[in-house]
C-alpha positions in Angstrom: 58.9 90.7 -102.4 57.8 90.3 -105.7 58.8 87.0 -106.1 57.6 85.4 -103.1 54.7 87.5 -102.3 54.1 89.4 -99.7 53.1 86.4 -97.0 55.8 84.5 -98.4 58.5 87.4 -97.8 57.1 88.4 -94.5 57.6 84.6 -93.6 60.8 84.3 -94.6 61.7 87.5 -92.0 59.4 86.0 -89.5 61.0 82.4 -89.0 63.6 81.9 -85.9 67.1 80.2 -86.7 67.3 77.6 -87.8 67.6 74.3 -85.5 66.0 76.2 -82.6 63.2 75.3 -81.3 60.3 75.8 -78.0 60.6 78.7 -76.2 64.4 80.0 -77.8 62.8 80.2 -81.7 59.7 82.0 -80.1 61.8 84.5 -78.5 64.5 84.6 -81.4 61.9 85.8 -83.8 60.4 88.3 -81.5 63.5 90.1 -81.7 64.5 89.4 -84.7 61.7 90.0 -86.6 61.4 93.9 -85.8 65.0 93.8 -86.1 65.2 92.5 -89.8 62.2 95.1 -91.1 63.8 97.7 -89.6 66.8 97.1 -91.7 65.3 96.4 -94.8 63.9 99.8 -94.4 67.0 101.8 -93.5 69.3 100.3 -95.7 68.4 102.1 -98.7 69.0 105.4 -96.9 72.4 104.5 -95.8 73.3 103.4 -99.3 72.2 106.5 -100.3 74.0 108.6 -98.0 77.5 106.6 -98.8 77.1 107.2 -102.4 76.4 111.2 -101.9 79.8 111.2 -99.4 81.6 109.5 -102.2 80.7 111.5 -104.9 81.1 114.8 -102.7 84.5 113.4 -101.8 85.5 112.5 -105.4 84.6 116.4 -106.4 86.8 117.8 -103.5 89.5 115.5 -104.8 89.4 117.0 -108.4 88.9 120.5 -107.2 92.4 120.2 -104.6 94.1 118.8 -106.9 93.5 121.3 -110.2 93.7 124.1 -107.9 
């Protein structure tokens, strides 16, 4: 977002795929649009929530195998 700003970034979400055009690309980015922010927002959270299982898997690991 830094890089491209924040109209620049929203428009890069916003666009519809590419060689689509009329009515389709309208549609496509209707749907995609909420689709993409929604990820961008969750993803962090579900990287987050992968790194705590590993690491709380990697402790249970150690502990089974010293005890």
């Amino acid at each position: 977002m830094v890089a491209l700003g924040p109209r620049g970034y929203l428009k890069d979400h916003r666009d519809g795929a590419p060689g689509m055009t009329g009515i389709g690309a309208v549609v496509m980015a209707m749907i995609m649009t909420p689709v993409e922010l929604i990820g961008k927002i969750v993803k962090p959270f579900a990287l987050c929530l992968r790194l705590f299982a590993n690491m709380t898997a990697g402790h249970f690991v150690i502990l089974s195998l010293s005890a």
